[in-house]
LODOMI-551624 format. One record per residue (C-alpha): residue number from 1; residue in three letters; x, y, z. Coordinates in pm, whole numbers. Each point is the difference from the previous one (the first is absolute). Last residue first. Layout:
residues N
{atom NUM, ALA, {X, Y, Z}}
...
***
This chain:
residues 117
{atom 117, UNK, {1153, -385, 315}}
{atom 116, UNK, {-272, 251, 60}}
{atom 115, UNK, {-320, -148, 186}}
{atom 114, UNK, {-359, 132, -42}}
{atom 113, UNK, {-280, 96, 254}}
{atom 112, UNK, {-321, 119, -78}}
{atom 111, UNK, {-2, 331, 133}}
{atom 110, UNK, {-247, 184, -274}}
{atom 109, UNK, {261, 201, -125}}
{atom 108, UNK, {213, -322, -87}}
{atom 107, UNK, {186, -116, 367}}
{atom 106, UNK, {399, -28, 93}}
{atom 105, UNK, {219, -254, 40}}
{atom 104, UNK, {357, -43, -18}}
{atom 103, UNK, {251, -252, -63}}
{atom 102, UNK, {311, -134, -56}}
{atom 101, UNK, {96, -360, 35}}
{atom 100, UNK, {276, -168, 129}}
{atom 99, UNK, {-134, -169, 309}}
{atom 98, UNK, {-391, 17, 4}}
{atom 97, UNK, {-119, 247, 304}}
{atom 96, UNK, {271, 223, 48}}
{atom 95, UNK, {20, 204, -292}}
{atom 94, UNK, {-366, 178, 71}}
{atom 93, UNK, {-13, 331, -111}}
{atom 92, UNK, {-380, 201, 36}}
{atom 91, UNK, {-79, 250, -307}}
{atom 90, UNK, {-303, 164, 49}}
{atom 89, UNK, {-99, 182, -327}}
{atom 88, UNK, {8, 413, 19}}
{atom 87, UNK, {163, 3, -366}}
{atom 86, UNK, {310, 90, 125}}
{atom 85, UNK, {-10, -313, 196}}
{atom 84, UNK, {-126, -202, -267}}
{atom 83, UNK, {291, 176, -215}}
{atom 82, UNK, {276, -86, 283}}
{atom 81, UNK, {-93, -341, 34}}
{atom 80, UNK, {-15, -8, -398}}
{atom 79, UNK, {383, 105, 23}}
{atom 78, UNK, {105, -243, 259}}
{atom 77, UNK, {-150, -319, -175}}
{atom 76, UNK, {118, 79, -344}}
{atom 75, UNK, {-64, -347, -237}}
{atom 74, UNK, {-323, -61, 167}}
{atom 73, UNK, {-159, -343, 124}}
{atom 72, UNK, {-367, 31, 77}}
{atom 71, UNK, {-174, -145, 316}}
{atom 70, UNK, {-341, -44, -2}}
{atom 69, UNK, {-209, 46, 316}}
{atom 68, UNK, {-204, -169, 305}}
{atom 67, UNK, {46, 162, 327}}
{atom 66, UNK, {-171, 371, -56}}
{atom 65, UNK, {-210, -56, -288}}
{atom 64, UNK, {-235, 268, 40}}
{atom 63, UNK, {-387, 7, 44}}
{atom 62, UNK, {-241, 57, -269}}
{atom 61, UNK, {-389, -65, 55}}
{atom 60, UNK, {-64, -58, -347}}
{atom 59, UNK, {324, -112, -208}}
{atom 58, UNK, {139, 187, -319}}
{atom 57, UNK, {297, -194, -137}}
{atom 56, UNK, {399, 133, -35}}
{atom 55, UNK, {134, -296, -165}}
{atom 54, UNK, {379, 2, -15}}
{atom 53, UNK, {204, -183, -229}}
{atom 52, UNK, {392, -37, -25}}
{atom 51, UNK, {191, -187, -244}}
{atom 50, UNK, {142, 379, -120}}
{atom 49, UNK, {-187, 240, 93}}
{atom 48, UNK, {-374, -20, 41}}
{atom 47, UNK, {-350, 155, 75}}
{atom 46, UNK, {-346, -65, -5}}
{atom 45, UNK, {-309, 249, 111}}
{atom 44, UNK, {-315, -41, 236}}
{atom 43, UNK, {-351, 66, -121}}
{atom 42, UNK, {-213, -305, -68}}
{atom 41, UNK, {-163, 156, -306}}
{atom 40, UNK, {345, -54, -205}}
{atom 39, UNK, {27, -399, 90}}
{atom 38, UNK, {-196, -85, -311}}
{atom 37, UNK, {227, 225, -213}}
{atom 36, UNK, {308, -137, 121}}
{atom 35, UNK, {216, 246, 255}}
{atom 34, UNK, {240, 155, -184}}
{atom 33, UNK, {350, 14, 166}}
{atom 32, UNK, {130, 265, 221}}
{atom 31, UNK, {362, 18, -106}}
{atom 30, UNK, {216, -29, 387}}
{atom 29, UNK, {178, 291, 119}}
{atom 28, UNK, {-28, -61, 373}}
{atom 27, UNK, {-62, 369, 78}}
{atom 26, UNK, {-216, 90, -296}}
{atom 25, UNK, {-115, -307, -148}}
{atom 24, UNK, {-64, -217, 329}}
{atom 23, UNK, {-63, 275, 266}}
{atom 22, UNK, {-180, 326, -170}}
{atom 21, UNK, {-152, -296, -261}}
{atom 20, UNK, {-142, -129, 312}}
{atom 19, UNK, {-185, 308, 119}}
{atom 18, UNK, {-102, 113, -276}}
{atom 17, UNK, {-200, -344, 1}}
{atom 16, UNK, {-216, 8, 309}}
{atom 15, UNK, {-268, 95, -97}}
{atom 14, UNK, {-175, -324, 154}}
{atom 13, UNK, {268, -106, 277}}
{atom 12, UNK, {356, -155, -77}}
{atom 11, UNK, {78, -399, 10}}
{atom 10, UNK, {331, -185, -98}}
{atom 9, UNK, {38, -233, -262}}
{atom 8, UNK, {347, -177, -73}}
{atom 7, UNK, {48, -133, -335}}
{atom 6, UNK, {105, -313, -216}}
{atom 5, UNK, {187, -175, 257}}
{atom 4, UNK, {246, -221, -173}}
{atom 3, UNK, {-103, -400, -45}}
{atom 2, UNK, {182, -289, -142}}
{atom 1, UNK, {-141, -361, -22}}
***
């Protein structure tokens, strides 16, 4: 049997949408992907680039993802470390941890943290 992860979904509070696409599409540069027709009066929003999928979803009672995160490989570490940055994004380096690997992380405007490899 093979498997790939299909997405990642991540949480954001009702409303909370602008706030997302400010992160993901505007910062990150991911598509935002239409949500299916079904899913539509749910709020949240979809977005990709390249094999990766994030699910922003409304959840009741929000609070932040502040251990648990996904991790998404980029092509230009350094240079979206300095956009984020720019951006007002935290951007936290941590070499160290796992030998020969890059990293950063930083949090989507709602803090849920996400790893930069």
């Amino acid at each position: 049997m093979s498997m790939r992860l299909d997405h990642v979904q991540v949480s954001c509070p009702a409303g909370g949408e602008d706030v997302a696409r400010a992160f993901y599409a505007e910062a990150l540069g991911m598509t935002e992907v239409e949500k299916p027709e079904l899913l539509k009066s749910r709020g949240g929003c979809w977005f990709k680039a390249g094999d990766a999928e994030i699910h922003v979803g409304v959840e009741a009672g929000f609070t932040p993802a502040k251990k648990a995160h996904p991790a998404l490989a980029v092509d230009d570490l350094d240079g979206l470390a300095l956009r984020l940055a720019g951006l007002g994004y935290p951007v936290t380096w941590d070499n160290e941890t796992i030998p020969g690997r890059r990293r950063f992380h930083t949090a989507d405007g709602h803090g849920n943290r996400i790893e930069i490899v």
